[in-house]
N, C-alpha and C positions, 0 to 999 in steps of 0.2 A: 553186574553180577557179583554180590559174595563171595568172598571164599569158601565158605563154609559150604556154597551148592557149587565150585569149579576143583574137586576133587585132584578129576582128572591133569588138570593143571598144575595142582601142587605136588601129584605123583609126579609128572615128567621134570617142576624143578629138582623135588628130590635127590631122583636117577644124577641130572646135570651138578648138584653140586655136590663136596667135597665135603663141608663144613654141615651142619647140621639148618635144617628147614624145620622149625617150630610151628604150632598152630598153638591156639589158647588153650586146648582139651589136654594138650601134651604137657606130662608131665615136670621136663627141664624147664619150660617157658616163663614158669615165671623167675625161676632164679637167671635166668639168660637171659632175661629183659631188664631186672636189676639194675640200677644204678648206685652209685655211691652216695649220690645225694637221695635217703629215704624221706626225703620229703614230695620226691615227683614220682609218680606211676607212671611207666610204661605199659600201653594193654594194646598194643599193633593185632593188627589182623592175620598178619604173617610176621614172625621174623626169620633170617638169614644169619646163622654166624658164620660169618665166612671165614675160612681156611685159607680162602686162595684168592686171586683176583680174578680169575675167573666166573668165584661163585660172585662176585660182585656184579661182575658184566650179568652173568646171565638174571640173579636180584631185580637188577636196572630193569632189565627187557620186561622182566614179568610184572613189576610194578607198570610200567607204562600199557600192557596190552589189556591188565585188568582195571585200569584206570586210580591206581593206587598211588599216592603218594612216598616219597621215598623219605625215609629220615635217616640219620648215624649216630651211633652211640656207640665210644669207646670205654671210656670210666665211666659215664654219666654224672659228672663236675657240672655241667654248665646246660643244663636242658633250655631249650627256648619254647618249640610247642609239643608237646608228649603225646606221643603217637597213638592212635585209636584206631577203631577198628577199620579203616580206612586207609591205613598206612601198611605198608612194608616198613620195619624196620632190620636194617644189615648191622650187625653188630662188629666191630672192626676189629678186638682185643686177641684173633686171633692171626692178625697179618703184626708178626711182633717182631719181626729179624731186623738185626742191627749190623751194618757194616762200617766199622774206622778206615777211612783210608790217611793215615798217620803222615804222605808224604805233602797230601794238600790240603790236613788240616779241615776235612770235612768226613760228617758223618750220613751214609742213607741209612732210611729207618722205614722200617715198614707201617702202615697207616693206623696200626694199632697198637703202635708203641707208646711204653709210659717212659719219663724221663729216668726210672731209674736205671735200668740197663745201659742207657747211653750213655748216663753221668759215669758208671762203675767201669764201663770198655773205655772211654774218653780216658779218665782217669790214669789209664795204666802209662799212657803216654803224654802224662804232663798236660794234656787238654782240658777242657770245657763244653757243651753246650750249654747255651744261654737259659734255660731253665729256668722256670719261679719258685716259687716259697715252695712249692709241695712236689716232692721228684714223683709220686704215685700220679700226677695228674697227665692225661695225653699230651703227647708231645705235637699232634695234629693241630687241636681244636686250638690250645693254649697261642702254638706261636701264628697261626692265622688271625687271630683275634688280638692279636698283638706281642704280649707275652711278655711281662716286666717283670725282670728276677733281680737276681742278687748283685749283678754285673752290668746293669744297667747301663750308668752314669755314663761306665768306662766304654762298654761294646756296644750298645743299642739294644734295643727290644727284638726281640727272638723273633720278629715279623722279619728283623733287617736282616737276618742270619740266612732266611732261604734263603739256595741256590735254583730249586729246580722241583717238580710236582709230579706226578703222573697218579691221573684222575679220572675217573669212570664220571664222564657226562650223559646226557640224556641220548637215548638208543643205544645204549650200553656200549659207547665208544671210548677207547684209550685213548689218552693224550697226555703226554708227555710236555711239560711246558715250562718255559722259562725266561728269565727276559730277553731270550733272544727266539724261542719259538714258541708261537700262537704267545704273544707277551701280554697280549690285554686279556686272557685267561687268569694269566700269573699274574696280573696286576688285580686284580677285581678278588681271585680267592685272596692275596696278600692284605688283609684290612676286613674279613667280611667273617670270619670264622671259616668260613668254605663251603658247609653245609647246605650253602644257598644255590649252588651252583653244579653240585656233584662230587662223588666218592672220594676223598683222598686215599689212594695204597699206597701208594711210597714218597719220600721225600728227603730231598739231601740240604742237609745246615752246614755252614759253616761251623768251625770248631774254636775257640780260644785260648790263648795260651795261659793256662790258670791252672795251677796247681796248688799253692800253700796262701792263704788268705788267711786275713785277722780279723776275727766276726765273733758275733755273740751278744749278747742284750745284759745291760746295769736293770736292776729292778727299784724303781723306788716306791717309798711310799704313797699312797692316792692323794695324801694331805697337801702331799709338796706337787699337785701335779701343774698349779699354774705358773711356781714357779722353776720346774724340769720343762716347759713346752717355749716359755721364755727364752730362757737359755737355748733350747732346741734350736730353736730359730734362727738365731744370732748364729749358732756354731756350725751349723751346716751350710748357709749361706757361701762364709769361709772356705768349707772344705774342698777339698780337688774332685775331680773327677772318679777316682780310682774307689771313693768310697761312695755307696749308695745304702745310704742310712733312712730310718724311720724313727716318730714318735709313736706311740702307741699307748691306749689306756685299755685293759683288761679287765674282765674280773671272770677267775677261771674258775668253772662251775666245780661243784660240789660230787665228781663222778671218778668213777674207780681209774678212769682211763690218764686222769691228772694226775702227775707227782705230788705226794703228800705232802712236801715244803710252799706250793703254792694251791691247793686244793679248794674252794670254795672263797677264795680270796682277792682282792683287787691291788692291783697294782700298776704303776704308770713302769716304762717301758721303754730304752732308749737302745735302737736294733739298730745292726747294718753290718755290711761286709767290705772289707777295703784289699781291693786285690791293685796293688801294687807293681813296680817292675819289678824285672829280676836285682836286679842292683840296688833297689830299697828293700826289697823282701818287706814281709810282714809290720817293721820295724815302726816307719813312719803314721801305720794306721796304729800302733802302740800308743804316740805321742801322741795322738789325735785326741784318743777317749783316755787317756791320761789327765786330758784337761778337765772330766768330767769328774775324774775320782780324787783332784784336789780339789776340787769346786765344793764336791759334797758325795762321803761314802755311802756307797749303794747297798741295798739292803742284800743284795746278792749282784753277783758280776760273774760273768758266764764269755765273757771276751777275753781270745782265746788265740794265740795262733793255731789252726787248724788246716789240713786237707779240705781241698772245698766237696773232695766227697762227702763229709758230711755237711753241706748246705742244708742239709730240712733240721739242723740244729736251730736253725736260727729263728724262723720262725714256731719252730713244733707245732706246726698243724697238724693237726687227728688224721691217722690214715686210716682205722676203722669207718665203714658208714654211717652216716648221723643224717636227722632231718636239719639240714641247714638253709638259710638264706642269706645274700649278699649283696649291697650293694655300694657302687661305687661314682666319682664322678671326677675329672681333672679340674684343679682350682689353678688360679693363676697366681693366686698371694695366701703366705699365710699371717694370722694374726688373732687378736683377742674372741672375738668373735666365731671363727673354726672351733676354737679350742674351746669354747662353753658350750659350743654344739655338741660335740664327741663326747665331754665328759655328761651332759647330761640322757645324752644316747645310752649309755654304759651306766651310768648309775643314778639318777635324777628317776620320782617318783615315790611312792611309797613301798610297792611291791618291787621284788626282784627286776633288775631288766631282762627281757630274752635276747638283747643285743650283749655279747659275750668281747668283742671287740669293736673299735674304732683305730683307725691307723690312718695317718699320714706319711707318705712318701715321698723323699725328696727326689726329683725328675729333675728335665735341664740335661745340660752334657751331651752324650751320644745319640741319647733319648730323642731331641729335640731336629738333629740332622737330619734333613729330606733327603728321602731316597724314592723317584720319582718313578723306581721298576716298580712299586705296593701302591697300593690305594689305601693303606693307613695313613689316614689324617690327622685325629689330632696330636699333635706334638706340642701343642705352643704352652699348654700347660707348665707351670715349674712344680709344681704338686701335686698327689693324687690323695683322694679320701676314700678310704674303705672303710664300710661297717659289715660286720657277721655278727647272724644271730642262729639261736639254735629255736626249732622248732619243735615244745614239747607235749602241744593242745591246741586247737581250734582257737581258742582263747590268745596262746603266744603267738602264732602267726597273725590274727589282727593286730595286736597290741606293737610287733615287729614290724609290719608296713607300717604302721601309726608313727613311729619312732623315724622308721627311714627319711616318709615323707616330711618329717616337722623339722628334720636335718637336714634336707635340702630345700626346703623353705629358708629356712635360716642363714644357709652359707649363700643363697641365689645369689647374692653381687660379687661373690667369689669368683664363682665360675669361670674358667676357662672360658676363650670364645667359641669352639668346640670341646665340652664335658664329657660327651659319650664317648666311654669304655664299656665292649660289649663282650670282656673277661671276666667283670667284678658284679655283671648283673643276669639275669635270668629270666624265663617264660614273659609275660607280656611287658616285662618292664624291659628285659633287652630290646623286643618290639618298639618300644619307643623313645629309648636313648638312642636306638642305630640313626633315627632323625636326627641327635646332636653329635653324631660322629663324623659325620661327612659333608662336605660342605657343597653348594647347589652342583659345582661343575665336575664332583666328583661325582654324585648322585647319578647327572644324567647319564655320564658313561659309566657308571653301575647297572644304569638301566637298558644302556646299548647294549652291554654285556650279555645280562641275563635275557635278551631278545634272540639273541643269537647262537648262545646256548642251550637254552632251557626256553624256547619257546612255550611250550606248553606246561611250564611251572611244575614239573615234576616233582622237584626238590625244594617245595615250598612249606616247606619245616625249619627251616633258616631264617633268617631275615629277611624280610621285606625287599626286594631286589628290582622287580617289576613295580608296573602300578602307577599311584600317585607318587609324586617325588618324597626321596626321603628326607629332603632338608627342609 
């Protein structure tokens, strides 16, 4: 049955929830369905913004009696498959409360929180969450799917930071879970993004003790970038743990929303944050990129001792929406070959590229420790490759897959022995890295999981869970 002929249905969710109950005719729906990333449409047959968690349970129930699929969108950063008329979509951005408890160093948040509220209350007490490049982006989806920010090296990936979940599964039941109750819940959402498996509302991280860090990016010319990626390499191998740096090669588009010093321009890119102990302070990640600016003066130097509340300095990712795509894969080495992929990803061809960056990041450290409560696998990588591109025509987005894919052609002997990260990719292509994220004897208890939760694939807007195996 339709929504559009069970009326009556949608009047009693109404009545039951809190948050608002959209249909397409309505007029909020399609700015409620929005995502950040305007390159994907949501057009759900129903959505839910839930207020409460309640409206979620009751969501759940009513996706299931009408035979609808359930999907979640907080930011809409990371879509996998875009809901239709078919689905419910619960929109989460309004479960946003955030609570510091300052004496164990951990933060709960509610399931539709962005990282910047957490970053600004953490902050006041000399803390941290592990956060990535962009604090606007959910703090859900980001640290289920793994979640490698600025702190990397030194704390681990925001996966390792859960303590604890509470998650509306299929039959719109609450469960509270941790690696000490219902653990293979908490193990299966920890690695999967979670969407696969039912609703994150709340969720407690540990916190870090980070306060004044030494970050910021050298800009060099494009000319010198095979010789800046050389050095790269060499210099970071060296480094400790405490810094977790990038190479990067840009060229930042020609649009109002860029600073006028780098506007339409390209540039290579030497990024990273080095958060130190207390009794080195800032000092030592000084000497570090010191060695870069007797090496050779940078056309701009933006490193900086700084509060790591401002961490989105580092990378200045666009917090307006844009049609963007991204993708990503863990490498095991870097070397000549990476590096003439990326640069001609970013500027090779005759026409402009739509790929806006490529970036390299150094992993290894904390990154690499297993932690056997998640079902995040791969670790064994020592680098990761991201490219973004922005999507401005029918035309750029073929020409953008065309680039992606000729770049992982290229790096294929690279590779990690697990590549798949399903943070840096999107709609059918997350679908088919999540195959290169897990390996067979995590897969099948992926699949035991999602048997026992989600029998009836409710929540099969996620990842691949059931089914043929994913490795």
């Amino acid at each position: 049955m339709s929504i559009q002929t069970s009326l009556p249905g949608v009047d009693a969710l109404r009545t039951a929830c809190t948050g608002a109950v959209l249909l397409p005719h309505d007029p909020p729906y399609s700015g409620a369905c929005a995502g950040w990333n305007l390159a994907w449409t949501q057009r759900p047959g129903i959505a839910v913004a839930a207020s409460t968690v309640d409206d979620v349970v009751h969501a759940v129930r009513f996706a299931e009696t009408h035979g609808l699929a359930v999907s979640v969108q907080n930011t809409g950063h990371g879509v996998t498959i875009p809901a239709d008329d078919e689905t419910l979509l619960i929109l989460t951005r309004g479960l946003d409360g955030v609570a510091i408890d300052v004496e164990s160093q951990q933060a709960t948040l509610g399931g539709g929180t962005t990282w910047t509220p957490v970053l600004e209350a953490a902050q006041r007490y000399g803390l941290a969450p592990l956060l990535g490049s962009a604090p606007h982006v959910g703090t859900v989806g980001f640290s289920l799917g793994g979640g490698f920010g600025w702190l990397a090296r030194k704390y681990g990936l925001a996966v390792d930071a859960v303590r604890s979940l509470t998650v509306v599964v299929a039959g719109g039941r609450l469960v509270t879970t941790s690696p000490s109750a219902e653990p293979d819940l908490f193990w299966a959402l920890c690695g999967t993004a979670g969407s696969g498996l039912g609703v994150v509302v709340e969720m407690t991280v540990d916190l870090v003790p980070v306060d004044m860090v030494y970050a910021g990016n050298l800009f060099y010319p494009v000319e010198d970038a095979e010789q800046v990626f050389d050095r790269y390499v060499d210099w970071s191998e060296g480094c400790p743990e405490e810094l977790t740096s990038a190479f990067n090669i840009t060229a930042f588009p020609p649009l109002e929303i860029v600073p006028e010093p780098l506007r339409g321009k390209t540039f290579v890119l030497v990024r990273g944050c080095f958060a130190g102990t207390e009794e080195a302070g800032p000092s030592e990640g000084r000497r570090l990129v010191d060695r870069w600016r007797a090496w050779r003066r940078p056309l701009m130097d933006t490193w900086a001792s700084i509060p790591f509340s401002r961490a989105a300095e580092i990378s200045m990712d666009p917090v307006d929406p844009l049609p963007a795509a991204s993708s990503g894969r863990w490498l095991d080495r870097l070397d000549r070959g990476v590096f003439e992929a990326m640069r001609d990803a970013v500027v090779a061809g005759g026409a402009a590229s739509p790929v806006l960056f490529a970036e390299t990041r150094h992993a290894g450290g904390a990154i690499s420790r297993r932690r056997p409560e998640v079902s995040f696998a791969a670790r064994e990588g020592g680098r990761m490759l991201e490219l973004v591109g922005l999507i401005t025509s029918p035309e750029s987005d073929t020409e953008l897959a065309r680039r992606f894919s000729e770049t992982w052609r290229r790096v294929d002997s690279r590779l990690a022995a697990l590549p798949g990260y399903l943070n840096f990719v999107e709609g059918h292509e997350k679908i088919q890295i999540a195959r290169q994220a897990f390996d067979a004897g995590t897969a099948k208890r992926l699949r035991a999981v999602k048997d026992r939760y989600d029998p009836q694939d409710v929540f099969r807007r996620g990842i691949p869970l059931g089914g043929p195996p994913l490795a």
